[in-house]
N, C-alpha and C positions, 0 to 999 in steps of 0.2 A: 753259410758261415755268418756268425754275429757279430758283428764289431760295435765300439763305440768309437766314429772317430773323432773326439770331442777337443783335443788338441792336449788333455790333460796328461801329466807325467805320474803315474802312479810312485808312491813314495819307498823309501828302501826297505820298510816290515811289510808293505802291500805285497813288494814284489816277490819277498824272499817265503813269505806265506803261498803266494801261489806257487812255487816252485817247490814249497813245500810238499802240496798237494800232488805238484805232480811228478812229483818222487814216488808217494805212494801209487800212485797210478804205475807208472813202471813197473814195481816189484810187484805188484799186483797183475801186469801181466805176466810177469812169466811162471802163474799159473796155468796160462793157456798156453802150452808153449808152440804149437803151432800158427797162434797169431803172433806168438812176438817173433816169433822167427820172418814171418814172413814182414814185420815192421821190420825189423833188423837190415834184412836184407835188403830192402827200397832203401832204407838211407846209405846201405853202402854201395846201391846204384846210381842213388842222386851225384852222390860226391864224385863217384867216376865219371858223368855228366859233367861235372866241374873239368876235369883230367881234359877230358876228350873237346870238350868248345876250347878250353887254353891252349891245347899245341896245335891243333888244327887252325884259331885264328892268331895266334902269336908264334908258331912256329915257323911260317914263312920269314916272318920281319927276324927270327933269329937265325936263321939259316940265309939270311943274306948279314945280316950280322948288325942289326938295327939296334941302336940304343933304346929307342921305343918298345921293345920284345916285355920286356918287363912288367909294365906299367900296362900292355895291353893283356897280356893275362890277367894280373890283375883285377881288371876295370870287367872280365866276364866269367871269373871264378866264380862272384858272388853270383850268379844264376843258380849255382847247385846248392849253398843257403837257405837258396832264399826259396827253391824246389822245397828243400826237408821242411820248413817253418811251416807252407803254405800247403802243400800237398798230406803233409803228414809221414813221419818216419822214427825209427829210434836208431838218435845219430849217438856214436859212444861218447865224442868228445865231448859236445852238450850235456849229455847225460853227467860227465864226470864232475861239474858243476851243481846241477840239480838234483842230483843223487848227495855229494854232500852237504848241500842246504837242508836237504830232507834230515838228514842224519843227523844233522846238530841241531835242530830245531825239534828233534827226539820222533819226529813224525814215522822213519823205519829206524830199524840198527845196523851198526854200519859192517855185520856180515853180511847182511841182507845186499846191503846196497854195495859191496864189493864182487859179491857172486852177479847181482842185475848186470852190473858195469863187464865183468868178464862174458857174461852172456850177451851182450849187445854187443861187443869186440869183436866175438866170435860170427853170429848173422853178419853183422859187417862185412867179415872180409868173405865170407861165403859168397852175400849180393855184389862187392866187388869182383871177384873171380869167375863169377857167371856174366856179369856185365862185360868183363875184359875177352872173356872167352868171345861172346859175340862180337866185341869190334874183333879182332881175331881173323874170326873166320867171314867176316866182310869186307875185309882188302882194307878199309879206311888209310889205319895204320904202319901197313906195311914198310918194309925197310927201301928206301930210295922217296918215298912221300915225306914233306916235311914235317908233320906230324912226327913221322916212325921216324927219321932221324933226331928231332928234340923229345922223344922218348928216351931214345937210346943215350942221349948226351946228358941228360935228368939222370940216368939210373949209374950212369959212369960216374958222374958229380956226388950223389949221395953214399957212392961207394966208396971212395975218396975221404968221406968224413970220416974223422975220428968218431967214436962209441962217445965222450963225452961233447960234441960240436952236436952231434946229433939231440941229445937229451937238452944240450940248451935249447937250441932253436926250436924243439917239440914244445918247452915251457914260452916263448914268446908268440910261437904260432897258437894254442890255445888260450894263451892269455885275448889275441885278438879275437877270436873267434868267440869264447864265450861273453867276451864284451859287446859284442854283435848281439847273441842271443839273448842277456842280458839287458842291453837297451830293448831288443824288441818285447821284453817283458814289462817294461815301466811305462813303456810310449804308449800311446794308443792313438796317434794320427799314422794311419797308411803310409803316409809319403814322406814324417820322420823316419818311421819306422825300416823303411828299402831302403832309405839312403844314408842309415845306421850302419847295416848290413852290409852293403856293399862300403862303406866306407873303412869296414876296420879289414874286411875280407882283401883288401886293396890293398893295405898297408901289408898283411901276412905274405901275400903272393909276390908280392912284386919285391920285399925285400928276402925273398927266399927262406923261408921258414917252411918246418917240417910238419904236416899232418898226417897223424897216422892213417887215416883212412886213405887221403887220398892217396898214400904210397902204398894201399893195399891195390888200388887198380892198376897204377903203375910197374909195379914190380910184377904184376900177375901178367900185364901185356909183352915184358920181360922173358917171361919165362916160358910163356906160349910162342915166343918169336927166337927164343935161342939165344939172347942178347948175353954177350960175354961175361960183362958184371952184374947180371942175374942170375943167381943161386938161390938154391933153397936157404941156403946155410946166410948168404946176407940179407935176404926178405926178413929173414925173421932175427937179425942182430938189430935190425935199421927198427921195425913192427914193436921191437922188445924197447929201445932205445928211445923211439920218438913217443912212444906211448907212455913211457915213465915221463917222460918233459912234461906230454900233453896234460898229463892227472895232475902233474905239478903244477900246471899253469892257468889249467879250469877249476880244477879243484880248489886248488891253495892260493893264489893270488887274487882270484876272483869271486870263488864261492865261498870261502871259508872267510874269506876278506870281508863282503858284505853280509854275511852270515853270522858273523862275530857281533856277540853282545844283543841280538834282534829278536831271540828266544823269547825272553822275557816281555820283550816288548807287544810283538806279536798275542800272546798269551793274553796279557793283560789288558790291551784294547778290543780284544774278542769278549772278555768275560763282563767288561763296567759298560754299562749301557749309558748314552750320553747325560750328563746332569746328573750322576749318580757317583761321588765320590768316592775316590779308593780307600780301603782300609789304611791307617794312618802307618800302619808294617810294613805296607807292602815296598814300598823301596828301600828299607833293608833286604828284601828277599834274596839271595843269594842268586848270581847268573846259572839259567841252568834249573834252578828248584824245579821239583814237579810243582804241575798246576793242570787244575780240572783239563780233560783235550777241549779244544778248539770248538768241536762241534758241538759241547753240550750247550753252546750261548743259543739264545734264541735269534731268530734272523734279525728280529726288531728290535733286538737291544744291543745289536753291534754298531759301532759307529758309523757313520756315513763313509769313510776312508778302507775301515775293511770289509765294508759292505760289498764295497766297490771290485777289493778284490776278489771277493767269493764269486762277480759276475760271471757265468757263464760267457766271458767274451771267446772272440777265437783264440787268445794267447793262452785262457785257462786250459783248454785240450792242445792248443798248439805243443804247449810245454811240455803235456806226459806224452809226444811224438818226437821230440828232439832227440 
């Protein structure tokens, strides 16, 4: 893996360019669809990983009825992050982010990147359900461990929400999260970058918000164990519900947010080589105008800034793995 850890923060057309990139990388995979299935499916194992260290080390403290319970899931959700970032994965909530970056920065279209997006959904909760299937038939989880009792207490509690409680908290928990991902795209010191990560992963967990993935292993350990308020019929009212938050909240608060107005800009610093003036039009050009792609700049006439971003570091591949 490459890194630069040079402490520097990559700026908001660097970031949103790379993400650009690796948008098309995504839909790009799933011409293969056997590799992206099997990408699919590790990040919706990673995230069951999340699932499974939170109830097994914060399950005890809630099961004797610790105000601390909260705050320690919290504090080791972010291991299953910071797995996808580091390991490599295609995580959907991520993706719902980076896929609309790509899209309004015209790099795919945005059928393309709705079909990637339901594609990734799908291997998701597939690698969840093979994931949950093995804690499963391992005992881990079982009913009387306290794990499998704050399983069961999780799946009663999200049963309980309302259909719009749900879609909010889906919008707050991915707004955290892709700001996670997000920071790890601008940063390039290691040790900002993990403790980005776990810091917004911290705030989602511990104040209770909805990830659709991770309620894919949840509700699958549910159903493999008999759990009363596991059904088919609310797996996928909860899967339908937090998954509308989640697009709302990677998507629209955060991708489309810093993705606004960046087109142009991105464009225009790739095409004017340092000391060479822009045409005196060009910022009349309409947001949005076509302009030459990205890559016809030569390397040597790109600025030093989006230079930077084209590096092959490890966020530039990290990102078409999210």
């Amino acid at each position: 893996m490459t890194t630069h850890d040079d402490g520097r923060v990559l700026s908001i057309p660097e970031a949103v360019a790379t993400h650009g990139d690796g948008a098309v990388h995504k839909v790009e995979l799933t011409r293969t669809p056997g590799l992206f299935l099997v990408r699919t499916m590790l990040a919706g194992a990673y995230i069951g990983i999340g699932v499974l260290i939170m109830v097994t080390a914060g399950g005890p403290l809630a099961v004797a009825g610790s105000p601390w319970a909260p705050l320690v899931n919290g504090a080791v959700f972010g291991i299953a992050l910071m797995v996808v970032l580091v390991a490599g994965g295609e995580l959907a909530t991520s993706a719902m982010m980076i896929l609309t970056q790509g899209a309004m920065l015209g790099r795919i279209g945005w059928g393309r990147a709705a079909a990637t997006l339901l594609a990734c959904l799908g291997g998701n909760l597939l690698g969840a359900m093979v994931f949950a299937g093995l804690l499963h038939v391992s005992g881990v989880l079982a009913p009387g461990t306290a794990g499998g009792d704050t399983i069961a207490h999780m799946i009663a509690h999200k049963a309980e929400a309302t259909t719009l409680q749900l879609v909010v908290r889906g919008i707050l928990c991915n707004l955290m999260v892709c700001l996670a991902v997000w920071c790890w795209a601008r940063l390039t010191s290691e040790i900002a970058r993990i403790a980005a990560v776990f810091a917004c992963v911290l705030v989602f967990i511990t104040s209770g918000f909805e990830h659709v993935v991770a309620n894919m292993t949840t509700f699958s350990l549910g159903l493999y164990g008999g759990l009363p308020h596991a059904t088919v019929a609310e797996f996928a009212r909860n899967v339908l519900a937090v998954g509308v938050g989640n697009t709302i909240g990677g998507g629209l608060l955060v991708g489309a947010a810093y993705a606004y107005g960046v087109r142009r800009v991105v464009a225009t610093e790739t095409l004017v080589a340092p000391g060479i003036e822009e045409p005196a039009d060009d910022a009349h050009r309409p947001l949005g105008a076509d302009v030459a792609p990205r890559a016809t700049a030569p390397a040597t006439a790109a600025s030093p800034s989006v230079a930077a971003a084209r590096t092959p570091r490890a966020e530039t591949a990290g990102t078409a793995s999210r």
